[in-house]
C-alpha positions in Angstrom: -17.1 9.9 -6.9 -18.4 8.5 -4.0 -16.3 7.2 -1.2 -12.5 7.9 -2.4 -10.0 4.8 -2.7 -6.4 4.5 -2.6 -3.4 2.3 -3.2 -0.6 2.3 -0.7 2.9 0.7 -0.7 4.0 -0.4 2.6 7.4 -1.0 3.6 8.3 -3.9 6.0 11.8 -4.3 8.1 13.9 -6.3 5.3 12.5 -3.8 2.6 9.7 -6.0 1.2 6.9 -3.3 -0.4 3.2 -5.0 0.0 0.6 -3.2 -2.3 -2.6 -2.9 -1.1 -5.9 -1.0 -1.3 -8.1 1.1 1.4 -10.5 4.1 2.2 -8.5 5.2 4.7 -5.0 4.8 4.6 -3.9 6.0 8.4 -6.3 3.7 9.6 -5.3 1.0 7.6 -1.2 1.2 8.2 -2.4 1.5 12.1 -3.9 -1.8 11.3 -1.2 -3.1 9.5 1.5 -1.9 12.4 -0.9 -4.0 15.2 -0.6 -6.9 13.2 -4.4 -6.5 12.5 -4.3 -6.5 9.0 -2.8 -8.2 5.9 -0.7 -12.2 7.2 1.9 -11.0 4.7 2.9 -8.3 7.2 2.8 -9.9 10.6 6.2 -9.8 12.3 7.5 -7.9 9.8 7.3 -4.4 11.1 8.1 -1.8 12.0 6.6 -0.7 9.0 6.7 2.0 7.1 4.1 3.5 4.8 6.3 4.3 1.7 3.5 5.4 -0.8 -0.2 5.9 -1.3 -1.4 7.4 -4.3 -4.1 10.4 -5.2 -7.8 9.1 -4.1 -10.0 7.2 -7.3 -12.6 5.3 -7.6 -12.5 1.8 -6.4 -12.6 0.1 -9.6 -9.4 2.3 -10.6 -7.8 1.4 -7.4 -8.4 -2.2 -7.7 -7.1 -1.7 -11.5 -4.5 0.3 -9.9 -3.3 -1.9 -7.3 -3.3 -5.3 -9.6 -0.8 -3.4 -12.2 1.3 -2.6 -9.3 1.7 -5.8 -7.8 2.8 -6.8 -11.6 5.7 -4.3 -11.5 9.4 -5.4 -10.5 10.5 -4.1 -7.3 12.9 -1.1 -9.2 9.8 0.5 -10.3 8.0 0.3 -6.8 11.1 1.9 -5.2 10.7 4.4 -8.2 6.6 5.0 -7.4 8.1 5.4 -3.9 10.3 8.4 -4.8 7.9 10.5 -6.0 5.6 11.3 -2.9 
C-alpha cells in the first residue's frame, strides 16, 4: 500500500455527521474546524471528529466512503460507537 487513506465521520453542532475521505485525518478536521475545508461544514462547528476508520487503499476508501454516505444516520451513530 502506498500512501494509507481513511474515511472519517465528522460531527457538526446540531449533530449532522459529514463523511469524508483524507490521508491525513488531524490535518484534515484542523481544516474542517478553520472553515478551510468541506462548504457543508462552514458555520457549523465546533466540530467534532466522531470516527475515522483503519487506513486502506484509496480505491477502498473511496468505496468505503460512498457506502457510508448511503447508510441512515442510526447506523452512522452505530459506526460512531465503536472507536
Amino acid at each position: 500500500m502506498d500512501t494509507p487513506w481513511f474515511v472519517y465521520l465528522i460531527r457538526t453542532r446540531q449533530g449532522h455527521l459529514y463523511c469524508g475521505v483524507t490521508t491525513n485525518v488531524s490535518r484534515r478536521f484542523a481544516q474542517h474546524s478553520a472553515g478551510k475545508g468541506a462548504r457543508a461544514l462552514r458555520g457549523k462547528g465546533p466540530l467534532l471528529l466522531a470516527w475515522y476508520s483503519e487506513p486502506m487503499e484509496k480505491r477502498a476508501a473511496m468505496q468505503r466512503e460512498w457506502e457510508i454516505k448511503q447508510w441512515p444516520k442510526e447506523r452512522k451513530e452505530a459506526l460512531c460507537l465503536q472507536q
